[in-house]
C-alpha positions as CSV (number, residue, x, y, z in Angstrom):
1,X,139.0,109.9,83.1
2,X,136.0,108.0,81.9
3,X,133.0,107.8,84.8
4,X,132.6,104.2,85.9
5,X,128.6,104.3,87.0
6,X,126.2,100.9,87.4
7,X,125.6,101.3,83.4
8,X,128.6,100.7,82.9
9,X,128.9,97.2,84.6
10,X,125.5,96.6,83.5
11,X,126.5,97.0,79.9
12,X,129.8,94.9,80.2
13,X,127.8,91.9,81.9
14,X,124.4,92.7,79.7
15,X,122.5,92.9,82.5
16,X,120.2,96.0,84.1
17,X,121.1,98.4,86.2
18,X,119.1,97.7,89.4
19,X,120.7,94.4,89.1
20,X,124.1,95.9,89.4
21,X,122.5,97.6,92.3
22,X,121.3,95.3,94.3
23,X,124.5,92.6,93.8
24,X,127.2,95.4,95.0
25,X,124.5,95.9,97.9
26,X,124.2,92.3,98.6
27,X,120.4,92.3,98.3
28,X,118.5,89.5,97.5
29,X,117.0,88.4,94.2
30,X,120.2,88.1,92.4
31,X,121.7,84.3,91.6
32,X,125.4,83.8,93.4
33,X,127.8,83.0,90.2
34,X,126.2,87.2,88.9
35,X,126.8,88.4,91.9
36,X,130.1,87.1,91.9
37,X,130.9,88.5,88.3
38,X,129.1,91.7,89.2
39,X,131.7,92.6,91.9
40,X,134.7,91.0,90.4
41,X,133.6,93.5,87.2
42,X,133.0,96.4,89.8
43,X,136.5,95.9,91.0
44,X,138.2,95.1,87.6
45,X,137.2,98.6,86.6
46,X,137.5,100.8,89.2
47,X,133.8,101.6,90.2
48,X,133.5,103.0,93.9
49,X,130.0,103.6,95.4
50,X,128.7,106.2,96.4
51,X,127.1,107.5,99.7
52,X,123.7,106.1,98.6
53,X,124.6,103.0,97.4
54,X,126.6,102.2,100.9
55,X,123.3,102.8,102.7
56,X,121.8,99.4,102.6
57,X,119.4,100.9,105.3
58,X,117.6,102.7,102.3
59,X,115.2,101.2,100.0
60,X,114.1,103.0,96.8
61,X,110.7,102.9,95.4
62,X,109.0,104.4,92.8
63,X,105.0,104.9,92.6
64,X,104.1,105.1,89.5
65,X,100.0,106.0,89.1
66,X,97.7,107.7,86.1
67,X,97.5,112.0,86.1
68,X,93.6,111.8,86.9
69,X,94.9,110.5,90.8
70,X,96.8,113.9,91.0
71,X,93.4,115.7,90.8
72,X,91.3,113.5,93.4
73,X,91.0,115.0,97.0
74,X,88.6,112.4,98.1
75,X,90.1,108.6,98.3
76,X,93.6,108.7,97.2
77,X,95.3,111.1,99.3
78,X,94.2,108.4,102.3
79,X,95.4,106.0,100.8
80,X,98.7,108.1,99.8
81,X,99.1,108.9,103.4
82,X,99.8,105.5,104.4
83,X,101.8,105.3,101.9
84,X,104.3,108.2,103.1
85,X,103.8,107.5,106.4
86,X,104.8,103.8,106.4
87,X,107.9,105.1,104.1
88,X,109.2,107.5,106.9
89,X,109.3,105.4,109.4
90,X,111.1,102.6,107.8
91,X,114.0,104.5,106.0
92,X,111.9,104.0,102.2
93,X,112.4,106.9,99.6
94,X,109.7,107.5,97.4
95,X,109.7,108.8,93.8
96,X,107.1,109.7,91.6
97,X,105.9,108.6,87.7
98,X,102.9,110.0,86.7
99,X,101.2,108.4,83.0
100,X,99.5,110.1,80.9
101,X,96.0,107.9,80.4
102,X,95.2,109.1,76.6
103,X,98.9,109.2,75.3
104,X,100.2,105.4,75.4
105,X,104.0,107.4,74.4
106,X,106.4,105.5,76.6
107,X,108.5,107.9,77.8
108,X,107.8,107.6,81.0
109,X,110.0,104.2,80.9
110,X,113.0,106.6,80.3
111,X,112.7,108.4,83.5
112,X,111.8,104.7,85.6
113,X,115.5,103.5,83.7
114,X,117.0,106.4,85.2
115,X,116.0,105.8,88.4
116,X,117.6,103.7,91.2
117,X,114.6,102.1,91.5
118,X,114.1,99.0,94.4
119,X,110.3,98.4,94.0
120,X,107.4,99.5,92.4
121,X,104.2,100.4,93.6
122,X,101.2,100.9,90.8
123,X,98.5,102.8,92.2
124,X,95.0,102.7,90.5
125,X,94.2,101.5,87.2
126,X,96.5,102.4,84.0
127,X,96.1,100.5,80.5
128,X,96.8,97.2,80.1
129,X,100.0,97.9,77.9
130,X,101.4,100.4,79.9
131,X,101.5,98.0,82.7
132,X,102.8,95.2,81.0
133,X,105.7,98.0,79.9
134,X,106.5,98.6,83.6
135,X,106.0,94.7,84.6
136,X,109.4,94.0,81.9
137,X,111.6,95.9,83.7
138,X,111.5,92.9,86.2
139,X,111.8,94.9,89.4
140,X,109.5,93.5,92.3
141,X,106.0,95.3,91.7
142,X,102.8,95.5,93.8
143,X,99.7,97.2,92.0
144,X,97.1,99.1,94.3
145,X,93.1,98.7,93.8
146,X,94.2,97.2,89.8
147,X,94.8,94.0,88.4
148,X,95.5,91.6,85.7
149,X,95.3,88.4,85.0
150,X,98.3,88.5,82.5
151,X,100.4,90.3,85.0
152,X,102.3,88.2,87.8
153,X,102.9,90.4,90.6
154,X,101.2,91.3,93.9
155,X,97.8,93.2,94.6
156,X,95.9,95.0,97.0
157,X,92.5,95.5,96.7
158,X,89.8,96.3,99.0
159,X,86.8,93.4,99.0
160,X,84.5,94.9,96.6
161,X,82.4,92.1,96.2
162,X,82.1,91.8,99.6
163,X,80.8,95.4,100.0
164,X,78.2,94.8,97.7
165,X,76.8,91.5,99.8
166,X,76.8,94.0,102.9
167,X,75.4,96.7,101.4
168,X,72.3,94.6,99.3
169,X,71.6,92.6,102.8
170,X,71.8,95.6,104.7
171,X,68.8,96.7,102.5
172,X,66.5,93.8,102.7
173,X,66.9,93.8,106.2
174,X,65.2,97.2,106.1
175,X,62.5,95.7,103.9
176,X,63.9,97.0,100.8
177,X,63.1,94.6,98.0
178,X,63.5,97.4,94.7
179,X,67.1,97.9,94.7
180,X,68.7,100.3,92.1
181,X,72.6,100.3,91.1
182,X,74.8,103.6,90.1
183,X,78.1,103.4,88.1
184,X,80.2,105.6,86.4
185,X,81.8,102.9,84.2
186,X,83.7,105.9,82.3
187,X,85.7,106.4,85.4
188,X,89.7,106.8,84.9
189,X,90.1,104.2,87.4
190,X,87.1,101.5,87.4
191,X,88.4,98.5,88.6
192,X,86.9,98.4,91.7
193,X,83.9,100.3,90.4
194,X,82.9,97.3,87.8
195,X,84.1,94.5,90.5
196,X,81.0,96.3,92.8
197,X,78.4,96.4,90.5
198,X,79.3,92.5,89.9
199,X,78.9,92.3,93.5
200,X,75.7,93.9,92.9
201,X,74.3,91.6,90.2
202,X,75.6,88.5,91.8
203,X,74.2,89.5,95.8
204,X,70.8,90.4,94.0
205,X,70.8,87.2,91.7
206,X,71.5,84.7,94.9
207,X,68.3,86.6,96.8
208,X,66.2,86.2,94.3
209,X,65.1,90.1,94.2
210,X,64.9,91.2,90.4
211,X,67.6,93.2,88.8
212,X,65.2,95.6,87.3
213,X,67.4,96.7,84.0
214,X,65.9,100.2,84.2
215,X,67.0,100.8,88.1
216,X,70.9,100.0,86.8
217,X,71.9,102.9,85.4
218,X,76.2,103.0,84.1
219,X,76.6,106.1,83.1
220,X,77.1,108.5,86.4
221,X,79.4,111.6,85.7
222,X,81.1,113.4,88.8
223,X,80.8,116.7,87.0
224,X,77.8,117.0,85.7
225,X,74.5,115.4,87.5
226,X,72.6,115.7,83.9
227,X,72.4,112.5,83.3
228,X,70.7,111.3,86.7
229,X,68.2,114.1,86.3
230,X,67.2,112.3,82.9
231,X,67.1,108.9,84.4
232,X,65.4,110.3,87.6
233,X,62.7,111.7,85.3
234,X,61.9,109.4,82.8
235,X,61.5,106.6,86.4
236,X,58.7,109.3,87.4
237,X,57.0,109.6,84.6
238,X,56.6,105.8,84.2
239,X,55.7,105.8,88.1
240,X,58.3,102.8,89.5
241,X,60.9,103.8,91.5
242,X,63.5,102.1,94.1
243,X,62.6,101.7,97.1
244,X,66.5,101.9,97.4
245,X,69.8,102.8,95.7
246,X,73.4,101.5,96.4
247,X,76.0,103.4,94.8
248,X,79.2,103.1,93.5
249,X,80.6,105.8,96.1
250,X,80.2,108.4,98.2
251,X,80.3,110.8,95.5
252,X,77.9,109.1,93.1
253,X,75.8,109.1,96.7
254,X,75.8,112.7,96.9
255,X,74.9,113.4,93.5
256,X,72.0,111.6,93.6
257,X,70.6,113.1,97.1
258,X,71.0,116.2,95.3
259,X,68.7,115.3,92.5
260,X,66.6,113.9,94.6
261,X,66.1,117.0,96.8
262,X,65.7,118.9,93.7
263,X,63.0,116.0,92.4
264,X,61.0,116.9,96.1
265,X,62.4,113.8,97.3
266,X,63.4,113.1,100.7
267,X,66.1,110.6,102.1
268,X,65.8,108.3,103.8
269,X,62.0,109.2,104.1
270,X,61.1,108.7,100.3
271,X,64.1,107.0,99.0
272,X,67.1,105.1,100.8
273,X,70.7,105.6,99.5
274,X,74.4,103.5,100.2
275,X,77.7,104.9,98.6
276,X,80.6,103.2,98.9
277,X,84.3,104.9,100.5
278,X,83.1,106.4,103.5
279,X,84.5,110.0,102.3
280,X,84.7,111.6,105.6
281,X,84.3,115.9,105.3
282,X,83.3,116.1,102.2
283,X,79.6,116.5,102.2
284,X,77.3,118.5,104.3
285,X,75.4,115.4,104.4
286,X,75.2,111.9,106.4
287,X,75.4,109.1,103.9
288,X,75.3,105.3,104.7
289,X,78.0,104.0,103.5
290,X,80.8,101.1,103.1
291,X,83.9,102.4,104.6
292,X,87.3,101.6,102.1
293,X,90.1,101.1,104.6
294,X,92.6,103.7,102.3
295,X,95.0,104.3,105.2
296,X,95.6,100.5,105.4
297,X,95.2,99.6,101.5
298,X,98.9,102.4,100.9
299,X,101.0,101.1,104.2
300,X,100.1,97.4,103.8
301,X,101.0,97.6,99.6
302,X,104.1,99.1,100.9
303,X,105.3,96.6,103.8
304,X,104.3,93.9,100.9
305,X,106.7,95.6,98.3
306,X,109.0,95.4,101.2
307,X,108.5,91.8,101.7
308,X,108.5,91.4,97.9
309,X,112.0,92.8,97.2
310,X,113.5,90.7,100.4
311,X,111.9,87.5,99.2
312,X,111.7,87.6,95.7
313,X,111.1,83.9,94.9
314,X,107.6,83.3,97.0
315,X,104.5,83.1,95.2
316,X,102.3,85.9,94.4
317,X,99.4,87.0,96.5
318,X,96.3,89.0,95.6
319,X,94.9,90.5,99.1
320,X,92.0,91.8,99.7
321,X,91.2,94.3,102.7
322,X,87.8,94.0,103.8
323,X,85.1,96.5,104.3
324,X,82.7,97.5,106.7
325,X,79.1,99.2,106.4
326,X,78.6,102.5,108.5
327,X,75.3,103.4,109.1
328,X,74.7,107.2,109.0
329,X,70.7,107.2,108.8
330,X,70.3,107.1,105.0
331,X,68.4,104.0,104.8
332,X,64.7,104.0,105.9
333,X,63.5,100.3,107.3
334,X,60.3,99.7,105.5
C-alpha cells in the first residue's frame, strides 16, 4: 500500500505542504472553501495523522541564520537564549538551517521543504537573494537585527540610531567636542553596524561638531588589531587626535584600548572610549557602553512569530527595542 503523507494532498490540490498542515489542524491563514477541499481530499484518500499533527498544542519553527552566528560567543547566544527559553515554555519546537554566506547554492531550501515548518525566524543578516528564497515559501516570517525594504514580513531590531544620539550626547556632556567613529563594515552581519554609524553621522551633523573624515575609520577587523595600529599612528604623527571614540561594539572597544595601551595611552585619562552591546565577561576591562537588550530582541521575535502565524492577515510591523547607555568609567568629562 501506497503511503498517503501531506505531499500527497498537496500535490492533488497543487498547493504546499504546510498548507495541508495547517487546514487538517484547523490553523489560521488558510481560506474556508481550501480548507474544505483539503479535508474532503484527506478523507477521499485515506490519510490519517499522525501523533504530531494531532498536537495542535505544538507549533513548529524553524530559525534559519548565516554559519558565521555559529562561531560568535559574545551577542548571539543572548539573544539565542531568549529564543529557547520563550520556546520551552510555550510548547514551540525549534529547528535549525544554517546558510552558507559565500555559497548562494540553494540547497538549504530542500531541507526547509522537508520540514513541518509553522514559522520562521531569520536571525542576523544573510544576502538579499537568499532571503527573498525563504520569504517565497510564504510561511509567516520574522527577521532578527536584518531588513529589507523588498521583503514584507516582520522585524526586530534594536534602536541603533538611537544608541548613537545617546552615546554622541553622552560625550558632549563630558566636554568632548572631537569625536571619532569605528566600524568594521566587512562584518558578516552589518546591518546594525552601518544603521549606527548613520546614527553617528546624523547625531554629529544636528550638533554642529565636525565629522573629521580622518577620525571615521571603516575598516576595524576582530582578528587582527593591524589596522588600528596604522590609523592610530599615522593620527600621532600628524599630532590631532579624538578627544573621544564611540565604537561600533564592545569588541571594536576593546581592540582599540588595547592599542591604545600599547600607544602609552591611557583611558579615560588620555582618550575616552563607548562600544556598543554591553558584552558582559568578556573583557578584563570596564568599558562604557550601550547595552543591546539580546535576551528580549530572541523571546519578543518569537512571541511575534507566534502572533504572526495566529493572525496572518494584520499589517507588518518593524520594532525596534531600545537601548540604554551604561556608564562603566571609560569616558573622562573634560
Amino acid at each position: 500500500m501506497v503511503k498517503v503523507t501531506l505531499e500527497t494532498i498537496a500535490k492533488e490540490l497543487g498547493t504546499t505542504k504546510n498548507t495541508v498542515s495547517r487546514a487538517l489542524r484547523n490553523k489560521p491563514g488558510v481560506s474556508d472553501a481550501l480548507r474544505v477541499k483539503i479535508i474532503n481530499m484527506a478523507e477521499l484518500i485515506g490519510y490519517h495523522k499522525n501523533g504530531k499533527e494531532n498536537n495542535e498544542s505544538l507549533t513548529n519553527i524553524t530559525m534559519i541564520y548565516n554559519n558565521n552566528l555559529s562561531t560568535d560567543i559574545y551577542f548571539w547566544p543572548s539573544v539565542m537564549r531568549g529564543i529557547f527559553e520563550y520556546s520551552a515554555n510555550h510548547h514551540i519546537s525549534i529547528q535549525s538551517i544554517i546558510i552558507d554566506m559565500i555559497d548562494e547554492d540553494d540547497k538549504y531550501l530542500q531541507a526547509l521543504k522537508e520540514k513541518h515548518c509553522d514559522g520562521i525566524l531569520v536571525i542576523g543578516g544573510i544576502p538579499e537573494i537568499q532571503f527573498k528564497r525563504i520569504y517565497d515559501f510564504g510561511i509567516p516570517m520574522v527577521a532578527i537585527d536584518h531588513y529589507s525594504d523588498n521583503i514584507a514580513c516582520d522585524y526586530i531590531n534594536s534602536a541603533n540610531e538611537y544608541s548613537m544620539t545617546k552615546a554622541v550626547d553622552f560625550l558632549v556632556e563630558h566636554g568632548h567636542k572631537k569625536i571619532g567613529f569605528i566600524n568594521n563594515e566587512a562584518a558578516p552581519y552589518n546591518f546594525s553596524l552601518m544603521r549606527r554609524y548613520w546614527g553617528y553621522i546624523k547625531r554629529m551633523e544636528h550638533l554642529g561638531l565636525e565629522v573629521n573624515p580622518a577620525f571615521v575609520w571603516s575598516d576595524s577587523s576582530y582578528a587582527d588589531n593591524s589596522y588600528l595600529r596604522n590609523q592610530m599612528d599615522t593620527l600621532k604623527s600628524h599630532g590631532d587626535m579624538p578627544t573621544a571614540w564611540v565604537c561600533v561594539n564592545d569588541l571594536t572597544a576593546y581592540n582599540l584600548y588595547t592599542v591604545l595601551m600599547e600607544r602609552g595611552l591611557s583611558v579615560p585619562d588620555d582618550v575616552s572610549i563607548i562600544g556598543n552591546d554591553n558584552i558582559q565577561g568578556a573583557f578584563h576591562i570596564q568599558l562604557t557602553t550601550m547595552e543591546v537588550p539580546k535576551y528580549t530582541m530572541g523571546s519578543s521575535a518569537l512571541r511575534k512569530l507566534i502572533h504572526r502565524i495566529n493572525h496572518p492577515d494584520e499589517p507588518y510591523e518593524s520594532i525596534k527595542i531600545f537601548t540604554r547607555l551604561i556608564d562603566k568609567g571609560s569616558v573622562k568629562k573634560i
